[in-house]
C-alpha positions, 0 to 999 in steps of 0.5 A: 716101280711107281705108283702109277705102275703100282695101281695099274698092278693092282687094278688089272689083277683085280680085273683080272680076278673078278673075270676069272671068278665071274667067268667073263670075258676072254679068260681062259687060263686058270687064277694061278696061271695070270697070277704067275703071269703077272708077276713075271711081268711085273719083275721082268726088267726091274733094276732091283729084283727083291724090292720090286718083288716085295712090292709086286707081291703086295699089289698082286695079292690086294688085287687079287683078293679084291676082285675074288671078294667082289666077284663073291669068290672063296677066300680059301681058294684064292688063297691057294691061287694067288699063294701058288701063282706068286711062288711059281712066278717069283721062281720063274724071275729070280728063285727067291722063293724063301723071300717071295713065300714071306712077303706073299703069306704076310699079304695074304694073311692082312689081306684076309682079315681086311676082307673079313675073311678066318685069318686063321685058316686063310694063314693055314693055307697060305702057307701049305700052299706056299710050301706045295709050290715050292715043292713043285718049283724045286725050291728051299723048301725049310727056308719057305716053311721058316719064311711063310711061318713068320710072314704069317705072324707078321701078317696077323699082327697088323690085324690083331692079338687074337689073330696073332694067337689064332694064326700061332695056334692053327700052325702049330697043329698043322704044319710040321716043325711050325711051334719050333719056328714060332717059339723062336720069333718070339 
C-alpha cells in the first residue's frame, strides 16, 4: 500500500464518517457497514495480507475517528463501529481476527487520547466490542481477548503512564480474565 492509497484511505473514511454522523449526502448504510467495507476494499488484492491489514486498520481507524469528532459525533459509539466493522471486515478478507482485534484496539485506544477522548473507557469498549464481533463472525474468541487486551496497553503507552494505568485498571474490573493477561505483559 503507499502512501498516496494510505491518505485516499484515510481521507474517504473521513468523509465518509462526518456523512454517516451529519446525516449527509447518499449515505445509507450504517458506520459499522462502510467501516467493514473498506477494509475488504482496501486488503482485497494485497500480495501481503497481515501487512496491508496492519496498515489499513490504522488508517481506517484515524479516519474514522477524525470525521465522528468533526462531525461532533460520540467517541463511545465510534468505538463500537469502527471496532466492529474492522473485525467483521478483516474476517470477511483473511480470518485473522486475533490480529485485527490487536492492531484495531491499539488505534483506537491512540486514537482516543489524540481526540481528547476517556481513553480508559474508549480501551474498555474497544475491546468488548472486538470480542462481541468476534463472537458474531465465529472467530477465536481467547486469542482476540489476549490480542485486544494487549493492543490496549500498547495503544495507552504512546499516550501516557496514567493512561496505561487507566486502561490496566478499567480492564481488569470489566473484562473477565483481563488482570491474568495484563500481569503477564508486564
Amino acid at each position: 500500500m503507499t502512501d498516496g492509497m494510505i491518505s485516499d484511505l484515510v481521507g474517504s473514511t473521513k468523509e465518509l464518517a462526518e456523512k454517516i454522523i451529519k446525516g449527509t449526502g447518499d449515505v445509507t448504510m450504517s458506520m459499522t457497514d462502510a467501516i467493514s467495507d473498506t477494509v475488504v476494499k482496501a486488503m482485497q488484492g494485497a500480495g501481503d495480507v497481515t501487512t496491508t491489514a496492519t496498515k489499513t486498520i490504522g488508517e481506517v481507524v484515524s479516519g474514522a475517528f477524525s470525521g465522528v469528532m468533526e462531525a461532533g459525533g460520540d467517541a463511545m459509539t465510534a468505538t463500537t463501529d469502527v471496532v466492529d466493522g474492522v473485525i467483521k471486515g478483516v474476517a470477511k478478507v483473511s480470518g485473522d481476527t486475533v490480529m485485527a482485534a490487536h492492531d484495531v484496539v491499539h488505534a483506537t485506544v491512540k486514537g482516543a487520547g489524540g481526540a481528547g477522548a476517556d481513553v480508559a473507557q474508549v480501551a474498555l469498549a474497544a475491546v468488548k466490542g472486538s470480542i462481541h464481533a468476534t463472537e458474531e463472525v465465529g472467530g477465536d474468541v481467547a486469542g482476540v481477548t489476549k490480542s485486544a487486551i494487549e493492543g490496549a496497553v500498547a495503544g495507552a503507552s504512546e499516550i501516557s503512564e496514567d493512561a496505561v494505568k487507566a486502561v490496566k485498571d478499567v480492564l481488569v474490573t470489566g473484562v473477565d480474565g483481563a488482570k491474568d493477561i495484563i500481569d503477564a505483559i508486564k
